[in-house]
MARLUM-259992 format. One record per residue (C-alpha): chain; x, y, z; residue number from 1. Coordinates in steps of 0.05 Angstrom, whole numbers, always signed. Layout:
+----+--------+--------+--------+-----+
: ch :   east :  north :     up :   i :
+----+--------+--------+--------+-----+
:  A :      X :      Y :      Z : NUM :
...
+----+--------+--------+--------+-----+
//
This chain:
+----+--------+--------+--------+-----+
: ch :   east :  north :     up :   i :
+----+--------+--------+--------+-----+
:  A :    +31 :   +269 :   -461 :   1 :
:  A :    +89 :   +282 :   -503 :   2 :
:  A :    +58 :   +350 :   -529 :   3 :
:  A :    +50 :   +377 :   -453 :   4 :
:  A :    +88 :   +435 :   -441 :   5 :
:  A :    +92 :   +409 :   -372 :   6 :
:  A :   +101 :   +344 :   -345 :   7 :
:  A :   +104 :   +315 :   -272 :   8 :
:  A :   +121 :   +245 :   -249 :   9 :
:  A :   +132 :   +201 :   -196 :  10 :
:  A :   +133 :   +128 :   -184 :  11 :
:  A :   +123 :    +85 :   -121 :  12 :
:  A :   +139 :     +4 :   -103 :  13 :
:  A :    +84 :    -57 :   -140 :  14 :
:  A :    +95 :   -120 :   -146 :  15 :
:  A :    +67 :   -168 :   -203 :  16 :
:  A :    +57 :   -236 :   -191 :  17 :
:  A :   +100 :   -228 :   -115 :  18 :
:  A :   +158 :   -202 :   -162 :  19 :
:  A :   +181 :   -122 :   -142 :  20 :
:  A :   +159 :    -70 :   -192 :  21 :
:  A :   +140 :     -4 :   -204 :  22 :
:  A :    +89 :    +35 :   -215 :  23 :
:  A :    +98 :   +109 :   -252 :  24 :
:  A :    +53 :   +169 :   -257 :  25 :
:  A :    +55 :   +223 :   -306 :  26 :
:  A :     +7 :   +289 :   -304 :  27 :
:  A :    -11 :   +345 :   -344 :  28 :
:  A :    -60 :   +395 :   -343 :  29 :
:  A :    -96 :   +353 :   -387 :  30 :
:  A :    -77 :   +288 :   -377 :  31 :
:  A :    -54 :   +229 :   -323 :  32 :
:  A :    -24 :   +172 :   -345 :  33 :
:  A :     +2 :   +108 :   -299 :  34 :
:  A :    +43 :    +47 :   -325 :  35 :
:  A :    +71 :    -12 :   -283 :  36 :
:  A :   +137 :    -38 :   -307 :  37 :
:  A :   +193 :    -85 :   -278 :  38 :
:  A :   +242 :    -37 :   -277 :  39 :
:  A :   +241 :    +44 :   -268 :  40 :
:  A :   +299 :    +69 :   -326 :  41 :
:  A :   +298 :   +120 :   -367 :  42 :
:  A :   +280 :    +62 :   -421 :  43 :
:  A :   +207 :    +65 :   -380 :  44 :
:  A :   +212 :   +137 :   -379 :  45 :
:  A :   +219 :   +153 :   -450 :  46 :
:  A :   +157 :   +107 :   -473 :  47 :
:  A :   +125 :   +175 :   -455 :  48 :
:  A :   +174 :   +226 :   -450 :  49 :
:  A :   +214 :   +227 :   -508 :  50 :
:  A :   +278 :   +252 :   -515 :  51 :
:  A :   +259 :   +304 :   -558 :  52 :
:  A :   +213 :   +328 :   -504 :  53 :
:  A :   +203 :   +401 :   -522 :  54 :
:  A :   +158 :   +412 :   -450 :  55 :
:  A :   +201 :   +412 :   -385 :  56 :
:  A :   +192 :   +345 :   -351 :  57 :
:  A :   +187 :   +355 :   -262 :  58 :
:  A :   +219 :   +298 :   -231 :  59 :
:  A :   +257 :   +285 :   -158 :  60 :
:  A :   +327 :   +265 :   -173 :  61 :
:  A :   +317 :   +196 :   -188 :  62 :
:  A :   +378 :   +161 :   -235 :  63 :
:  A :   +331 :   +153 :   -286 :  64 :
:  A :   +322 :   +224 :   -299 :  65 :
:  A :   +389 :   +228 :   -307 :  66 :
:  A :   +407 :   +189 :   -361 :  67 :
:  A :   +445 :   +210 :   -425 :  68 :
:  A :   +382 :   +196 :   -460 :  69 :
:  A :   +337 :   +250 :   -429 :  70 :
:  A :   +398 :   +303 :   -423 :  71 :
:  A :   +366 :   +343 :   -475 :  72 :
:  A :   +301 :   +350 :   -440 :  73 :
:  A :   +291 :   +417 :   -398 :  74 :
:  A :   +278 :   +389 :   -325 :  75 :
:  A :   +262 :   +422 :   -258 :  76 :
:  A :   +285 :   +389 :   -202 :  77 :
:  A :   +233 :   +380 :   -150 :  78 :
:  A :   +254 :   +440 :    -88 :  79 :
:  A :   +225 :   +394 :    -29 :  80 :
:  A :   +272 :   +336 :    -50 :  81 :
:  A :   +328 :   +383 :    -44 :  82 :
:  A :   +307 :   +420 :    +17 :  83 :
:  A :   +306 :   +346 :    +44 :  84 :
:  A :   +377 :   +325 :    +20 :  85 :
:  A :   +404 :   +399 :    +50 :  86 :
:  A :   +358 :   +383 :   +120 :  87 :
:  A :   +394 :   +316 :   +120 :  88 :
:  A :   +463 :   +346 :   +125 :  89 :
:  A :   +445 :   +407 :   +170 :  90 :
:  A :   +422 :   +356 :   +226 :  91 :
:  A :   +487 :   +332 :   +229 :  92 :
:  A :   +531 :   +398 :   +228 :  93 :
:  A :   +548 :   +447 :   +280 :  94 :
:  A :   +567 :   +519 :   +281 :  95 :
:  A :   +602 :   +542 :   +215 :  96 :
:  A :   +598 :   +478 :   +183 :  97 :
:  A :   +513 :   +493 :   +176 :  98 :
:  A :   +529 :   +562 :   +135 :  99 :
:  A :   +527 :   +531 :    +70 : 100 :
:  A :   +463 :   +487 :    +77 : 101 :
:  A :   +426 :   +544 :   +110 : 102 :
:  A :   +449 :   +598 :    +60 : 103 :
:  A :   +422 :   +545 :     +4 : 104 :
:  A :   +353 :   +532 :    +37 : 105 :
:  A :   +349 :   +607 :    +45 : 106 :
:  A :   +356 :   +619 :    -32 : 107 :
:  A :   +313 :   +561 :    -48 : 108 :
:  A :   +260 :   +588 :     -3 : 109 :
:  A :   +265 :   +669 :    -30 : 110 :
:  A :   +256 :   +648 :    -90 : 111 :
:  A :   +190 :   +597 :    -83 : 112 :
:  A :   +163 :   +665 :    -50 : 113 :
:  A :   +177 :   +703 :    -99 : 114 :
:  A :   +144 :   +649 :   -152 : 115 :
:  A :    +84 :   +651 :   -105 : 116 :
:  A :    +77 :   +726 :   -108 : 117 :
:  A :    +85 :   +720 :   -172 : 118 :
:  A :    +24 :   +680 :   -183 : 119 :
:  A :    -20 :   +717 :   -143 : 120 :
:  A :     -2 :   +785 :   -186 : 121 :
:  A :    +41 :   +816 :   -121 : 122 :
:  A :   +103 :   +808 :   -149 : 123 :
:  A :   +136 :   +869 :   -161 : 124 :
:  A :   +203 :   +877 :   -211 : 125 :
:  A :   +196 :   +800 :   -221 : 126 :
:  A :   +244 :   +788 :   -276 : 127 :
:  A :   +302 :   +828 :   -242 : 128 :
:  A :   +297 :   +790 :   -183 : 129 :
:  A :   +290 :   +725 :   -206 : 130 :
:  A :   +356 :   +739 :   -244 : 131 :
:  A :   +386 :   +759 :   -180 : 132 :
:  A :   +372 :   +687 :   -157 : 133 :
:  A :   +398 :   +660 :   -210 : 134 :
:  A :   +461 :   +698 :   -186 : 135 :
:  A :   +457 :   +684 :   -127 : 136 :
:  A :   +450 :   +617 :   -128 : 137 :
:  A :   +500 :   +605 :   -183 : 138 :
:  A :   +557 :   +637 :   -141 : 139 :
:  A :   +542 :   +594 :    -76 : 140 :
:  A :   +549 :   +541 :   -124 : 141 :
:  A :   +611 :   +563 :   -156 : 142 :
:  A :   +658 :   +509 :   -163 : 143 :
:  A :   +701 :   +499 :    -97 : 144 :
:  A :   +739 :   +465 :    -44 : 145 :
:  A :   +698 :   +454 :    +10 : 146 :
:  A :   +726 :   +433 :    +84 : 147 :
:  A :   +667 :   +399 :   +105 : 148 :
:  A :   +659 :   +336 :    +63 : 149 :
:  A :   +578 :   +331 :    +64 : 150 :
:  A :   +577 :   +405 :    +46 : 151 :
:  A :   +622 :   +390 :    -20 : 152 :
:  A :   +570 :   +332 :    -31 : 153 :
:  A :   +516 :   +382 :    -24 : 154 :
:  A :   +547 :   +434 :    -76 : 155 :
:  A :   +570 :   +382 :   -121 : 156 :
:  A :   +503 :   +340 :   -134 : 157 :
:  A :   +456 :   +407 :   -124 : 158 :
:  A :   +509 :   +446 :   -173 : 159 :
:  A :   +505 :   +386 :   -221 : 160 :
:  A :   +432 :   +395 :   -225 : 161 :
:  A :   +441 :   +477 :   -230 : 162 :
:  A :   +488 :   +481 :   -279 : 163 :
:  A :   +443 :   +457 :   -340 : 164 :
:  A :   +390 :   +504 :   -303 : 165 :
:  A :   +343 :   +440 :   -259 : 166 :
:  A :   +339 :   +485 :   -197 : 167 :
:  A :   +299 :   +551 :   -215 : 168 :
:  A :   +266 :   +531 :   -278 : 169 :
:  A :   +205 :   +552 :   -243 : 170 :
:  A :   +233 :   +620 :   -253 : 171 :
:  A :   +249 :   +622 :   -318 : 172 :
:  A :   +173 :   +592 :   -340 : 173 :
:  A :   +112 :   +605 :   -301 : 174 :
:  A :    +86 :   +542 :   -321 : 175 :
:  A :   +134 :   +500 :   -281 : 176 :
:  A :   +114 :   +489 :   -210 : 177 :
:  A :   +170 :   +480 :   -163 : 178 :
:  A :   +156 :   +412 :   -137 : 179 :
:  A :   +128 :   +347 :   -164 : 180 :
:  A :    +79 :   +345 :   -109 : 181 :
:  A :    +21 :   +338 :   -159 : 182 :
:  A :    +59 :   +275 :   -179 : 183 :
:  A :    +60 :   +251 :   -121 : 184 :
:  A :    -10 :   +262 :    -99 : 185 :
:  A :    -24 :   +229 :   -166 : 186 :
:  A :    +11 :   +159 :   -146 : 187 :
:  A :    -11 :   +165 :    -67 : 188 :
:  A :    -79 :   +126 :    -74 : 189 :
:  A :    -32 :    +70 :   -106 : 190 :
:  A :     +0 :    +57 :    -46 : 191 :
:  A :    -68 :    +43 :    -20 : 192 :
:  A :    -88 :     -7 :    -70 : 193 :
:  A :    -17 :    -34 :    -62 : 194 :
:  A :    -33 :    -49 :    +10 : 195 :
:  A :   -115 :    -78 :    -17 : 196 :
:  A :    -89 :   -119 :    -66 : 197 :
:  A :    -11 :   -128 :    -60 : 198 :
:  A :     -5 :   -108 :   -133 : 199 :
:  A :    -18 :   -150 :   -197 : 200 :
:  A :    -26 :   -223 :   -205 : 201 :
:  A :     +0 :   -220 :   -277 : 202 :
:  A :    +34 :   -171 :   -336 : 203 :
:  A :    -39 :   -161 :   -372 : 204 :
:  A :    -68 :   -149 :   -301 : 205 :
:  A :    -21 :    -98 :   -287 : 206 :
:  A :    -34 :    -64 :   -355 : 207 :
:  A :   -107 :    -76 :   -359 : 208 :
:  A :    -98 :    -36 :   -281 : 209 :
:  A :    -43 :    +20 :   -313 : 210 :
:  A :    -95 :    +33 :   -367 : 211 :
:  A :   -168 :    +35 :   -329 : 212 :
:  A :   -139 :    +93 :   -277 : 213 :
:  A :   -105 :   +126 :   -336 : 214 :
:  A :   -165 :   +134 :   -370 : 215 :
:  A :   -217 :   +151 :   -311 : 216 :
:  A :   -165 :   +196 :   -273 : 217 :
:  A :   -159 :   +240 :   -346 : 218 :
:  A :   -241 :   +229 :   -351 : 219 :
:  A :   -239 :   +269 :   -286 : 220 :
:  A :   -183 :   +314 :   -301 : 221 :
:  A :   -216 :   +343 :   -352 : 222 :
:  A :   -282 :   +352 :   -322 : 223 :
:  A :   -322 :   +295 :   -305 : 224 :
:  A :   -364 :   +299 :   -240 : 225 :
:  A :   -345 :   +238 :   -207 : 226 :
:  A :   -307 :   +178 :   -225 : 227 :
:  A :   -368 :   +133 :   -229 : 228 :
:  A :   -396 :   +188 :   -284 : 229 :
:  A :   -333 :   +175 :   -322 : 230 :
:  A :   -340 :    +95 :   -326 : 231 :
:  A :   -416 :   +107 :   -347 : 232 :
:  A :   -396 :   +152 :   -405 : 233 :
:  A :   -344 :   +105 :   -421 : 234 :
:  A :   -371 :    +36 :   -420 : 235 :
:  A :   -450 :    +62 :   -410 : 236 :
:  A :   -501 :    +58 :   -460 : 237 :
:  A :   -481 :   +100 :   -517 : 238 :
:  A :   -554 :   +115 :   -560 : 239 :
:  A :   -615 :   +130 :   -528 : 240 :
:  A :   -660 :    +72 :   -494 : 241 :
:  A :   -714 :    +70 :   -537 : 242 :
:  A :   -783 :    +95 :   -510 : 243 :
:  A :   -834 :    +44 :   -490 : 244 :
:  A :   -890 :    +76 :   -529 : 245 :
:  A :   -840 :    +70 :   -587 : 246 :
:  A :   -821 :     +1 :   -576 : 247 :
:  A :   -895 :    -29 :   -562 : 248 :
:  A :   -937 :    +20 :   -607 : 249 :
:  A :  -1006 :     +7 :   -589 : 250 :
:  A :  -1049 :    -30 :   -639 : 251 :
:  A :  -1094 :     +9 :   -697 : 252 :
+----+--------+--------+--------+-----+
//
């Protein structure tokens, strides 16, 4: 995990033993890998994501993410959070006042177009105009007094985030998706079992749990053709049953 150029994560609500916990994916094109702690910091966090990370790490905008302890690590801030937190604002706002949020979601949504086109080999003059939203963006998030006081919160949390370069990472590598989404689709059949089994009765359950999935979901990952082929090849037999002829040779 911490060789992935590319890392995605999530977490969700568990409980072990009725006490609130969480539970934290983390996937790679190679790898997915779950752990259920007590508490979601960036203590959890760095267990697999160091803070010499040298991939970029695709989070939401969770506080742990934000810690002084990961500030070296090249993030991309997930664009459907942000859309959300700009959505939240613009329901509230009136004439003028929704300029700034809609001239933001605007940006936000050129430019995961232009990724897209990108990746399906239409994109024309890429490079130039991803710098232009890089521009773009920067100077709508220039450093200002803003009348509106939910707008000012908008450009100060979203420019906090753009400023070590968290928005359009996706630009700058093609490796980056925009979102976490496969994050989240990785921790979405937890909240299932959460719901089955109302988490883990103990601290080795919940491990013995974190490490199972870890292992099949990667078994699948990287090619496995269901997930009850991946607990045969793992606990199965692992030498040939010996032939009956073999094992009850007729007599001379």
């Amino acid at each position: 995990m911490a060789q992935a150029p590319v890392t995605y994560t999530d977490d969700t609500s568990w409980s072990i033993h009725g006490q609130a916990a969480h539970r934290m994916a983390f996937d790679t094109d190679q790898a997915r890998v779950y752990q259920i702690r007590n508490q979601h910091r960036n203590e959890e966090v760095r267990e697999l994501i160091p803070s010499n990370y040298a991939g970029v790490m695709v989070t939401d905008r969770g506080k742990s993410y934000e810690a002084d302890e990961l500030s070296e690590v090249d993030q991309q801030k997930c664009l459907d959070h942000l859309k959300r937190n700009i959505d939240e604002v613009l329901e509230t706002k009136t004439g003028r006042a929704r300029g700034f949020g809609l001239t933001l979601k605007k940006i936000f949504r050129d430019a995961r177009q232009l990724w897209r086109d990108q990746r399906a080999g239409k994109a024309k003059n890429f490079q130039a105009r991803a710098e232009k939203f890089e521009q773009k963006l920067t100077y709508h998030l220039r450093h200002r007094s803003l009348k509106d006081k939910d707008n000012q919160r908008l450009l100060d949390g979203i420019g906090l985030q753009h400023d070590p370069g968290r928005v359009l990472q996706f630009l700058r590598n093609q490796a980056v998706e925009p979102t976490n989404n496969r994050a989240e689709r990785a921790v979405r059949p937890a909240v299932i079992a959460r719901k089955l089994s109302h988490g883990s009765k103990n601290n080795r359950g919940a491990e013995a749990f974190s490490a199972f999935t870890s292992v099949i979901q990667t078994a699948v990952k990287r090619g496995a053709s269901s997930t009850f082929s991946a607990i045969n090849d793992l606990i199965g037999p692992k030498t040939p049953a010996v032939s009956a002829t073999k094992a009850h040779a007729p007599p001379p």
